[in-house]
Backbone bond lengths (Angstrom), bond angles and torsions (degrees), N, CA, C in turn:
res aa  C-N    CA-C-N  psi(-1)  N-CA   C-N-CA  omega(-1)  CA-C   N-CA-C  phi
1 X - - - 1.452 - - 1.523 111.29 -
2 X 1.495 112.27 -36.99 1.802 106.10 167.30 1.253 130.47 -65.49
3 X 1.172 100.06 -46.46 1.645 111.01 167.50 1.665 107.99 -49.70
4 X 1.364 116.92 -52.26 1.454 91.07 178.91 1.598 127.67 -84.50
5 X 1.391 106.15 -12.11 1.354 116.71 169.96 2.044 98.52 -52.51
6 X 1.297 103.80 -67.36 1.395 104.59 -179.54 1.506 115.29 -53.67
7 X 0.973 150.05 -58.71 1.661 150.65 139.61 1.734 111.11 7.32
8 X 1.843 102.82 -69.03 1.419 115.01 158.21 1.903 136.27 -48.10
9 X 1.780 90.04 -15.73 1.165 74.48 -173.05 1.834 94.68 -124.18
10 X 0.817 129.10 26.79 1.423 152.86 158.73 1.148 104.55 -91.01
11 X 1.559 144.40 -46.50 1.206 133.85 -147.81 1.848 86.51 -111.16
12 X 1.543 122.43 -2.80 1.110 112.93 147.33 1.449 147.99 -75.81
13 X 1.420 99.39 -30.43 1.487 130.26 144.33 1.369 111.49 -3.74
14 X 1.415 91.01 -83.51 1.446 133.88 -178.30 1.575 100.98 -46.56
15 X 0.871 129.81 -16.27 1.825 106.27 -145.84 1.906 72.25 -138.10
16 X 0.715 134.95 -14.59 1.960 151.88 -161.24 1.737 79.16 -63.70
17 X 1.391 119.96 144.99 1.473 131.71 -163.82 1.713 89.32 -107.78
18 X 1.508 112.91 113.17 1.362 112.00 -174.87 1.484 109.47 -73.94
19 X 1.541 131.90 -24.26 1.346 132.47 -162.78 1.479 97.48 -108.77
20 X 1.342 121.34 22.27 1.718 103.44 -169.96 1.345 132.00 37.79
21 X 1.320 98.65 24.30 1.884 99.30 172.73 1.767 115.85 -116.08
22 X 1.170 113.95 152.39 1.309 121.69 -155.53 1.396 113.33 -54.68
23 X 1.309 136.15 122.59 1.285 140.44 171.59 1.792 106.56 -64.57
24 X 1.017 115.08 115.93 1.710 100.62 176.25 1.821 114.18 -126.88
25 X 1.118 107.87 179.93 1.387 110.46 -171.30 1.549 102.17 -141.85
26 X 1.402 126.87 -151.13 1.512 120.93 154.80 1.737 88.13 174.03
27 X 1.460 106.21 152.98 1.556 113.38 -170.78 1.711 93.00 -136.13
28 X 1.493 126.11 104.58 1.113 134.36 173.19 1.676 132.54 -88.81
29 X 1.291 114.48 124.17 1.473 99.93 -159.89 1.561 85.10 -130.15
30 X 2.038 97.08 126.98 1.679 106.56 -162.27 1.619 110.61 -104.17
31 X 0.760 108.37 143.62 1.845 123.18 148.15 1.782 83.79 62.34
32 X 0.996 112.69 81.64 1.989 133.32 167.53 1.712 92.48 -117.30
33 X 1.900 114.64 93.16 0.858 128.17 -175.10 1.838 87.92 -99.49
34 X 1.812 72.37 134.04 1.792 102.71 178.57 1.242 113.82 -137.14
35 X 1.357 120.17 173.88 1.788 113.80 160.09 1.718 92.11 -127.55
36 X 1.009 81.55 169.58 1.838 123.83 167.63 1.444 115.65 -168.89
37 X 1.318 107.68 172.67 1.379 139.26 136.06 1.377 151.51 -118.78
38 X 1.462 134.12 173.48 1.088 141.76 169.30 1.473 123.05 -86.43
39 X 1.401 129.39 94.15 1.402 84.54 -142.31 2.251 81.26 -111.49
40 X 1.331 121.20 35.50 1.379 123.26 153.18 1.588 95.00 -111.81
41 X 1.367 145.59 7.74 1.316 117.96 178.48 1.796 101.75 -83.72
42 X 1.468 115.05 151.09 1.221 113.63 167.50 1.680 130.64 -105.83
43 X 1.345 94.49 33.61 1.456 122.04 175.45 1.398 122.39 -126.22
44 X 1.205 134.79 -158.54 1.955 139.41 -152.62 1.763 78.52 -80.23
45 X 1.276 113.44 -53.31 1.750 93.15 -168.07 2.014 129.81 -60.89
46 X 1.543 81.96 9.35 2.114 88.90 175.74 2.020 95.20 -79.17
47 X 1.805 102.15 -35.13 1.665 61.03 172.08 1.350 123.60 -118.28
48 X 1.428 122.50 -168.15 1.323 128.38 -177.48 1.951 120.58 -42.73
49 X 1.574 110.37 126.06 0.864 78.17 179.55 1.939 81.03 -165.50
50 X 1.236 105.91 -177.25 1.837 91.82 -160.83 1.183 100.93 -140.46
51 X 1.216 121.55 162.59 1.582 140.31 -175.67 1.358 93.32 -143.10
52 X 1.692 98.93 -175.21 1.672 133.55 -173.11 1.505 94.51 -133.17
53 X 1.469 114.40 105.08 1.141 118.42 -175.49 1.614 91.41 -100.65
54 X 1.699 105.45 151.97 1.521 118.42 148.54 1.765 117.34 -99.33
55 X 1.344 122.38 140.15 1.099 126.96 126.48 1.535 156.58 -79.16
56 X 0.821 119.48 112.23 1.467 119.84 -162.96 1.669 117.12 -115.07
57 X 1.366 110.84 117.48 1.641 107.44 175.58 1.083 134.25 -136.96
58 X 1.122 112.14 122.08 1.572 131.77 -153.55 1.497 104.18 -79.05
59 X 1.434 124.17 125.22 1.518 131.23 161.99 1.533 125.14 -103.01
60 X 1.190 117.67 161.28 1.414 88.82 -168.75 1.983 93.25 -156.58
61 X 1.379 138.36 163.67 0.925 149.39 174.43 1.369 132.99 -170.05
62 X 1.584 128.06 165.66 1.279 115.83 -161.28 2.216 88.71 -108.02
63 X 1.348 113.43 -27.22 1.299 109.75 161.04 1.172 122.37 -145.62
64 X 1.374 126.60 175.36 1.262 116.40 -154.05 1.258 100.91 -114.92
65 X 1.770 125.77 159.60 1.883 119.28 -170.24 1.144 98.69 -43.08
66 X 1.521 87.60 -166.12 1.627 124.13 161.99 1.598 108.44 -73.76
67 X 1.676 114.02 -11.18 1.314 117.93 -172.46 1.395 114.03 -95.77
68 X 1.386 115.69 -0.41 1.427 130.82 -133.58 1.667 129.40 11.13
69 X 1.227 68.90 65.62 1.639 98.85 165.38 1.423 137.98 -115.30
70 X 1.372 132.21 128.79 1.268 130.23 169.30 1.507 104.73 -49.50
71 X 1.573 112.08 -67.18 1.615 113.00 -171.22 1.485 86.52 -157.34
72 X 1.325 86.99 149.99 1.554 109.77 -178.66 1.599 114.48 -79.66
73 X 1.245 116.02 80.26 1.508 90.60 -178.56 1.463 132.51 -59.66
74 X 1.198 108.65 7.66 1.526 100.99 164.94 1.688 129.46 -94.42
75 X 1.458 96.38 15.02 1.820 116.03 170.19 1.645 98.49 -98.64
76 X 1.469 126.16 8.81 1.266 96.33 -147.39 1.800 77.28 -117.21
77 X 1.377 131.91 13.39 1.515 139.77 162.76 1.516 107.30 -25.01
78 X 1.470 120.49 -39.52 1.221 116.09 156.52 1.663 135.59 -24.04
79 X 1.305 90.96 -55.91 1.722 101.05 -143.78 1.587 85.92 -83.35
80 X 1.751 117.18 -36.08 1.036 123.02 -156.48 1.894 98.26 -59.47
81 X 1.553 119.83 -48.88 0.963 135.35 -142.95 1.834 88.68 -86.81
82 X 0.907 129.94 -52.91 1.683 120.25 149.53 1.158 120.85 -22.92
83 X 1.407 118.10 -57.58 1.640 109.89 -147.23 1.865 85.89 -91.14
84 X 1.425 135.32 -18.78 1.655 129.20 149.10 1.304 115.42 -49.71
85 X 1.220 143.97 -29.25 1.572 137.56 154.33 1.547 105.33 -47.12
86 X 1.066 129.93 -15.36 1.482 117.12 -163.87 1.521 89.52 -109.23
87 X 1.093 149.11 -46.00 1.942 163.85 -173.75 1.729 95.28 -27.05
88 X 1.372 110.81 90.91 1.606 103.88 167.04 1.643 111.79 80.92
89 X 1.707 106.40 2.11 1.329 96.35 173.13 1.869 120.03 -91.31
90 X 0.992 86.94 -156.66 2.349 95.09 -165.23 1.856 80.50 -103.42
91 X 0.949 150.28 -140.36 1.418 165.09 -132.22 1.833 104.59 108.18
92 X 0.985 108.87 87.07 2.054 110.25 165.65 1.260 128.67 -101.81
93 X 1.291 114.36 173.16 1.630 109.85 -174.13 1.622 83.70 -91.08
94 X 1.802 129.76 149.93 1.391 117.51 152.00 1.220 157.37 -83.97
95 X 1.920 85.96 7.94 1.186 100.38 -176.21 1.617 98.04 -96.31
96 X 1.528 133.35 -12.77 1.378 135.68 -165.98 1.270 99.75 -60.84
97 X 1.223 129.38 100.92 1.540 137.15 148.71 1.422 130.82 -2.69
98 X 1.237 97.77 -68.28 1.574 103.77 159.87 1.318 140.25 -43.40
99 X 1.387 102.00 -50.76 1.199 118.97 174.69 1.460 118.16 -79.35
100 X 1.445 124.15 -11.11 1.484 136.33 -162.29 1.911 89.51 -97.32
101 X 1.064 127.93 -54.50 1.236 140.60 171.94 1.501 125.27 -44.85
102 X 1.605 109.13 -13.65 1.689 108.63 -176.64 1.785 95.03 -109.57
């Protein structure tokens, strides 16, 4: 168990940020087509109407695991399974009347 503790912490060494500036990564999730509206604009965007949004999220650290990793994106099953609630859905204000009524 020491030996690999020491192994682990050598291969942290290694991965140790020589300039003290932020190690970063980013995990992008594309074209999550939705609609909305505006519903104070007084132009085409008051009504419904849809795009292909991206998400994008920035990680950031001063060293990297034991995995040498910023972040594992395979912990991040979360975010993925969120940002599928949005795939083809409406997004409304709840107070919009209109929309509170259907």
């Amino acid at each position: 168990m020491r030996e690999r503790k020491k192994v682990i912490m050598g291969l942290l060494e290694n991965f140790k940020n020589k300039e003290d500036k932020m190690i970063t990564c980013s995990k992008l999730y594309k074209d999550i087509p939705f609609a909305h509206r505006q519903p104070y604009h007084d132009g085409h965007c008051y009504f419904i109407h849809g795009h292909n949004w991206d998400f994008q999220f920035e990680f950031g650290c001063e060293y990297l695991d034991t995995d040498g990793f910023v972040i594992d994106f395979g912990k991040l099953k979360f975010i993925k399974e969120y940002i599928e609630n949005y795939d083809h859905a409406l997004r409304s204000e709840e107070h919009t009347s209109e929309l509170q009524s259907h």
